[in-house]
C-alpha positions in Angstrom: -94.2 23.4 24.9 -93.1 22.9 28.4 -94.9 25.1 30.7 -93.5 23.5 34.3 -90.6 21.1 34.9 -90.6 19.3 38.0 -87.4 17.9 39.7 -86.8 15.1 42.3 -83.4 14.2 43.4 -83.0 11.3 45.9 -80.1 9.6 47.2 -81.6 5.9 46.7 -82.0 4.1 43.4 -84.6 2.2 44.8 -86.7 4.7 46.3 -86.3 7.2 43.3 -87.5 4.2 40.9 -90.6 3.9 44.2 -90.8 7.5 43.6 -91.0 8.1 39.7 -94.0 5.8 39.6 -95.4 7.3 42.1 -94.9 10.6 40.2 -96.4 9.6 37.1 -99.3 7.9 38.9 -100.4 11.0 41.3 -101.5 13.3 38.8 -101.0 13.7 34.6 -97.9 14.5 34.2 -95.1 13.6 31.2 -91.8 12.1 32.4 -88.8 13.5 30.5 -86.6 11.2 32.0 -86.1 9.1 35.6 -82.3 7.9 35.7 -79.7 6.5 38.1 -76.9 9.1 38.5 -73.6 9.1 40.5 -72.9 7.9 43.5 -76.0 6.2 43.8 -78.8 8.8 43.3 -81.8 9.3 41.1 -82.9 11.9 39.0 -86.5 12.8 37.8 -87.4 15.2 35.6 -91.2 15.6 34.1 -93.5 18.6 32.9 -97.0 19.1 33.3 -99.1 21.7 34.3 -98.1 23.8 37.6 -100.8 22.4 40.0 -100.4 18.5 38.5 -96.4 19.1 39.0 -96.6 20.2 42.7 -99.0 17.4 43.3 -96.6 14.9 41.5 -93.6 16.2 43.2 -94.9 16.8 47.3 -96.0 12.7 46.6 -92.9 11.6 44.9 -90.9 13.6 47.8 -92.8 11.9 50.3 -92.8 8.4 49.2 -88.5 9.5 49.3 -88.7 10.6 53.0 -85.2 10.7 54.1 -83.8 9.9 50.7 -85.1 13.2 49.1 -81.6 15.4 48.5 -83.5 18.2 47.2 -86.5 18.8 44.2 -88.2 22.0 42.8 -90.6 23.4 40.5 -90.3 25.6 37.6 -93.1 26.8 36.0 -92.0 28.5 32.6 -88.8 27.3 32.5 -86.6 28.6 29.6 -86.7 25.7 26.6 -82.4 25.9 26.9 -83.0 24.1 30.2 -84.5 21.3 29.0 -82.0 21.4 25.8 -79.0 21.2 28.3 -80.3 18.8 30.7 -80.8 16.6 27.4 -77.3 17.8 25.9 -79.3 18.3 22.8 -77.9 21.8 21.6 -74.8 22.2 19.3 -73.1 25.5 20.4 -71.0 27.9 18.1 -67.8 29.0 19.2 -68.2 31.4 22.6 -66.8 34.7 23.0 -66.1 33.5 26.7 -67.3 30.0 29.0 -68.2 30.2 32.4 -68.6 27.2 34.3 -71.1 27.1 37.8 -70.4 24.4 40.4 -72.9 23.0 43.0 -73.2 20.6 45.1 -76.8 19.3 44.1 -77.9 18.8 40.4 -81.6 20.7 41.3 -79.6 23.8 42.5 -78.3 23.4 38.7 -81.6 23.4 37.1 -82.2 26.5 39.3 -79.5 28.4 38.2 -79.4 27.5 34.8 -82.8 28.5 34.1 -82.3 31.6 36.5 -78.8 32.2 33.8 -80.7 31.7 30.6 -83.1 34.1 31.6 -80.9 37.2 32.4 -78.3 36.8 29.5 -78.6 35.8 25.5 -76.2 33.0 25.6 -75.0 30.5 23.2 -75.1 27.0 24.7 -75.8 25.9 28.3 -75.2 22.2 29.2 -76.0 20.7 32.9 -73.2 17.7 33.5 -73.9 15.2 36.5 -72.7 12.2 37.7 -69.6 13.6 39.9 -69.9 12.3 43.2 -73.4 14.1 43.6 -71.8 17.5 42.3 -72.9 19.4 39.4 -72.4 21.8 37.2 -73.3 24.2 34.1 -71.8 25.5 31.4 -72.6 28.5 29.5 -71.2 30.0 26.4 -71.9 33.7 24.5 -70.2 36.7 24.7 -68.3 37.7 27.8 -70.6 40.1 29.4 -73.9 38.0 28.8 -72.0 35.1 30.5 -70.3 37.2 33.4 -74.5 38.2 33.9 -75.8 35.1 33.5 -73.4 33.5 35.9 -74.0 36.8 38.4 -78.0 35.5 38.6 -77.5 32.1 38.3 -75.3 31.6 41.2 -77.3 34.0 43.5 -80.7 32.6 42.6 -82.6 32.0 45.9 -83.1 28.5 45.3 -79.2 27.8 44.0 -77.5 30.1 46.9 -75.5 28.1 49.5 -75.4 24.7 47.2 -72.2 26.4 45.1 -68.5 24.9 45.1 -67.2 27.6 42.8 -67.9 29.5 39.4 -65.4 31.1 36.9 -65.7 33.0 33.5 -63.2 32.7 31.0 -62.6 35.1 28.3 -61.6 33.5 24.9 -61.1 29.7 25.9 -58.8 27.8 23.8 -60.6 25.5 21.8 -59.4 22.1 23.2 -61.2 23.6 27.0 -64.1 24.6 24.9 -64.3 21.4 23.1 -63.7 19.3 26.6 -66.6 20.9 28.4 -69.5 20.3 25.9 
């Protein structure tokens, strides 16, 4: 069971690769996953416990220096997160999507987690790789996703990193089908 996720975004391959080792070396921690993303940035996501994540996270920030884009810490994150992140969940067919836009995948993880926990909701899924842009989708039924979007976009840690959001009520299929 995950407990804490921490995050580390960096806007050098070379340094997040510097960084992730650094990460796993600092204090015990599990990496979920350390990947090159689009346009040349680095993502690292691992759990641990809260103090060993902090620990990992303030070393793996400061070995980034001026690369670090952004990074947080989670402590008992919502298991959807991870599932999304992952794109490991199948979703049924939503009463309604709605679809949060930022301009830094941590201010995703923020939100999503922050959505998941206000609203029972189908499906989210985190895409990346868009010019350093990201975003989430959520699907349920039209009020848990109009809440879920409501706290996930004014989240302390996601507010002033969003492009745009939008709920729609009873996608067509092929727009359901295109975002997951």
């Amino acid at each position: 069971m995950l407990e804490t996720i921490g995050f580390l975004e960096l806007n050098s391959i070379a340094k997040g690769v510097e960084a992730a080792d650094l990460i796993l070396k600092t204090a015990e921690v599990d990496l979920i996953f350390a990947k090159a993303g689009c346009p040349g940035e680095y993502y690292i996501l691992f759990t641990g416990e809260v103090a060993a994540v902090k620990a990992s996270l303030d070393a793996g920030a400061a070995i980034g220096g001026n690369h670090t884009v952004d990074s947080c810490v989670i402590p008992r994150v919502h298991p959807q997160v991870i599932k999304a992140i992952n794109l490991a969940a199948e979703p049924g067919t939503p009463g309604a999507i709605g679809v949060m836009e930022f301009f830094s995948v941590t201010a995703s993880v923020y939100a999503a987690d922050a959505a998941v926990k206000a609203a029972d909701l189908i499906d989210v899924r985190l895409g990346s790789g868009i010019g350093g842009k990201s975003f989430v989708v959520l699907t349920g039924e039209v009020a848990a996703v109009r809440e879920a979007i409501e706290c996930g976009i004014h989240t302390e840690n996601a507010e002033g990193m969003e492009v745009s959001h939008v709920v729609i009520p009873n996608p067509r299929k092929e727009i359901f089908d295109s975002l997951l």
